[in-house]
Residue, then its C-alpha position, 0 to 999 in steps of 0.5 A: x500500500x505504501x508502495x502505491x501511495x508512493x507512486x500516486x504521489x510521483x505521478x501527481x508531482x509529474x502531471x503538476x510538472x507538467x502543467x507548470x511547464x506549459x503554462x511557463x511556456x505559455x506565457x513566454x509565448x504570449x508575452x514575446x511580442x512579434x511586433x503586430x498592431x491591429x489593423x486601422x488603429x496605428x498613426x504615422x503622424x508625429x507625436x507633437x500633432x494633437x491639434x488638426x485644422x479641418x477648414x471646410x474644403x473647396x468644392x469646384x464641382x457643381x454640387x451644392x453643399x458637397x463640400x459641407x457634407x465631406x468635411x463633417x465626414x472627415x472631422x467625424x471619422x477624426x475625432x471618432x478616433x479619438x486621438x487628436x482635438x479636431x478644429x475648424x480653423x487653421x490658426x492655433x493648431x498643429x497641423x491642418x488638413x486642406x481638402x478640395x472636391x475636384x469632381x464628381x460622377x456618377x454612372x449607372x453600374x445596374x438595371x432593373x428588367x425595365x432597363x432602369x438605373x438600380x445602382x449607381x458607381x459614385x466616384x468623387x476625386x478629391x486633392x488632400x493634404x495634411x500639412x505641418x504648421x511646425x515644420x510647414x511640410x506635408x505630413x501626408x498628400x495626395x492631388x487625386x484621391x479617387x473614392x469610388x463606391x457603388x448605391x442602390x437607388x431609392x426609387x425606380x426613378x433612377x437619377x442621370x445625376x448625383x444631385x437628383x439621386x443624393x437628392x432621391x436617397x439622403x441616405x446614399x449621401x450620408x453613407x458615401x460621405x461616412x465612407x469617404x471620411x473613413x477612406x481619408x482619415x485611414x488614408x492618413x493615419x495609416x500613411x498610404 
């Protein structure tokens, strides 16, 4: 019996070996960090930017209010960051992001058995640039950021152009204008 009660205790001292070694290298495992980051969550601006301008962009296109919609997109996706106090001046900060709408178009990409326009391509091209008051270099810039996307329509109307079919579906308006503020600001934060 001795001799039983001696062996259950080696076999236990080995299984709680055991464990302890896994969970030693378990730890060393997790704890040696490889260097990765969650993907949209880094920034390539330097560490003294804590206060971005965004005045409201130019808008060279024949499209009312366009460039009110965009800028509130970008200054939204920015501050949802919630990285950087977002301003609309360009004076008392320490960079200043300037934006213009250069075009917009829209082409019917779908169409329903009546031959009618069902989803429309949207493709706005837009030149932006994140400029560095200290240094008075850009951070980031790019002359012809093309954002395309593609909308249903909201009625069976269809629309030849984006002010009669932002018109139809505000809607449309609004998820184009969120997804090109999230186009630019990951753009710039994650400098591509």
């Amino acid at each position: 019996m001795i001799w039983m009660m001696k062996k259950i205790s080696r076999c236990t001292t080995s299984v709680r070996g055991h464990r302890y070694f896994v969970l030693v290298l378990l730890v060393s495992v997790l704890s040696s960090g490889c260097g990765y980051a969650l993907a949209g969550r880094g920034s390539f601006l330097p560490d003294y930017v804590e206060t971005i301008g965004i005045p409201l962009f130019e808008n060279n296109t024949a499209f009312f209010e366009m460039e009110q919609v965009l800028t509130e997109a970008v200054r939204t996706e920015f501050i949802g960051r919630g990285s950087y106090q977002i301003v609309p001046q360009e004076d008392g900060v320490d960079a200043v992001l300037i934006g213009r709408v250069v075009s917009i178009n829209l082409q019917p990409s779908s169409f329903t058995d009546q031959q009618q326009a069902a989803r429309y391509t949207f493709t706005l091209t837009s030149s932006i640039v994140l400029r560095d008051l200290r240094t008075e270099e850009a951070i980031w810039e790019n002359a012809s950021l093309v954002f395309t996307e593609e909308y249903d329509v909201a009625t069976g109307g269809g629309a030849l152009d984006a002010s009669a079919f932002f018109g139809q579906d505000i809607n449309a308006l609004e998820r184009m204008a969120s997804d090109f503020g999230t186009t630019v600001v990951t753009s710039i934060l994650e400098a591509f």
